[in-house]
N, C-alpha and C positions, 0 to 999 in steps of 0.2 A: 504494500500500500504506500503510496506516495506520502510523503508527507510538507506541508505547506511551506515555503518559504512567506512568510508574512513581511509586508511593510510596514515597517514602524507607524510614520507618517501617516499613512492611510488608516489604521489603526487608532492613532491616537484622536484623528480627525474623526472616526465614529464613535468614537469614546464621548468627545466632546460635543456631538452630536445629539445620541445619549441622553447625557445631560442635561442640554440644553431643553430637548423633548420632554427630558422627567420634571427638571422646575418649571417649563413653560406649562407642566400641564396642571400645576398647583397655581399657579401666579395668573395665571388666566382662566382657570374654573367657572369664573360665573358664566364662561361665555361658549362652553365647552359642553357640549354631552357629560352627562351625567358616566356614561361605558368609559368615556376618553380619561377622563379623571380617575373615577377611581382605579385605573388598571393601567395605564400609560407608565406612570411610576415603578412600579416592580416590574414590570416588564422590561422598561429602558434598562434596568436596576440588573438585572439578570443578563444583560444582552452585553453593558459595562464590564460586568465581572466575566463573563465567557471572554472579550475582546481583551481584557488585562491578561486573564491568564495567559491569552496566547502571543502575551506580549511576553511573558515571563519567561515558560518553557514553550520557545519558538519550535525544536526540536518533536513535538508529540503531535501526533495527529490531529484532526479536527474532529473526531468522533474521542478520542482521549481529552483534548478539552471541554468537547462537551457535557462529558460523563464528570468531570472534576469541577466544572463551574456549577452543575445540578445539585454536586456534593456540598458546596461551598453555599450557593443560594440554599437549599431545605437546611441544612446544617441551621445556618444563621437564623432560618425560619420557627424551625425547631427551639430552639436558643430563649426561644422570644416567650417562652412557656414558664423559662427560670427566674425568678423574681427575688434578687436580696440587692440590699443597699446599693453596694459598691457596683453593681452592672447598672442599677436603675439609674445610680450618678451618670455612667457615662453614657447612657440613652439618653438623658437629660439635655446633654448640650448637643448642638447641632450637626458636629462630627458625628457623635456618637447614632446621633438617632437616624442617620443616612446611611451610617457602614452596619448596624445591627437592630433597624425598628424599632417598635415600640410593644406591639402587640404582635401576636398569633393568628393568624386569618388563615385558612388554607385553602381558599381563594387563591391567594399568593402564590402558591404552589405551582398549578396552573401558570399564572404570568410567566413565574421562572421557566417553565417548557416552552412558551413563547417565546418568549427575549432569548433566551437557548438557541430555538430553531430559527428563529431570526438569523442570530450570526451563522451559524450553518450551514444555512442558505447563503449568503455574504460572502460567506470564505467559498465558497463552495462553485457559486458561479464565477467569482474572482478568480478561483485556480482554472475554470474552461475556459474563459475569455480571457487571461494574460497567458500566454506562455510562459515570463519571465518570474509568472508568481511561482508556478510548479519548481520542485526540484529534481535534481537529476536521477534516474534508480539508483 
């Protein structure tokens, strides 16, 4: 199986993408479907952490990414169930409450296969329509 040569650049560009889509879709809510808001966010959210990882280890496939950003999204989802002081501080402040929620919804879950197969799809037609994305066998 082939496995992806990733551009930084173009990466970091959907990243920031991403995010631009997960705040705009809080910061414009009033004017947004009700579906767009509540789900846009963990969705981008999941789509973020699939496109890091595969900034991290460039080297794993795209089915290897995507099984380790699902870990990584329910992980954190999961997470959201544990309740003592010292996590609830760091959900508290705004870092905190963007890298780990606040609550449990599994809903969420859902999203994360989204925003998952989002990038999948991304990387995916990027490797048939670049030659240069592919790498060599």
């Amino acid at each position: 199986m082939q496995k992806p040569r990733r551009n930084r650049a173009f990466s970091i560009a959907l990243i920031t993408l991403a995010a631009i889509l997960g705040f705009g879709s809080r910061r414009f809510a009033p004017y947004l479907p009700d579906i767009v808001v509540a789900y846009t966010g963990d969705t981008t959210w999941a789509l973020a952490v699939f496109l890091g990882l595969g900034l991290l280890f460039p080297s794993l496939s795209t089915w290897s990414v995507a099984a380790l950003a699902l870990l990584v999204s329910n992980s954190v989802e999961f997470s959201q169930l544990y309740h003592a002081p010292w996590i609830d501080s760091i959900r508290d402040t705004m870092i905190g409450h963007l890298a780990l929620g606040s609550g449990f919804d599994p809903k969420d879950l859902a999203c994360y296969v989204v925003g998952v197969g989002i990038g999948v799809l991304i990387e995916t037609v990027r490797m048939r329509r670049s030659p240069d994305v592919r790498s060599t066998p």
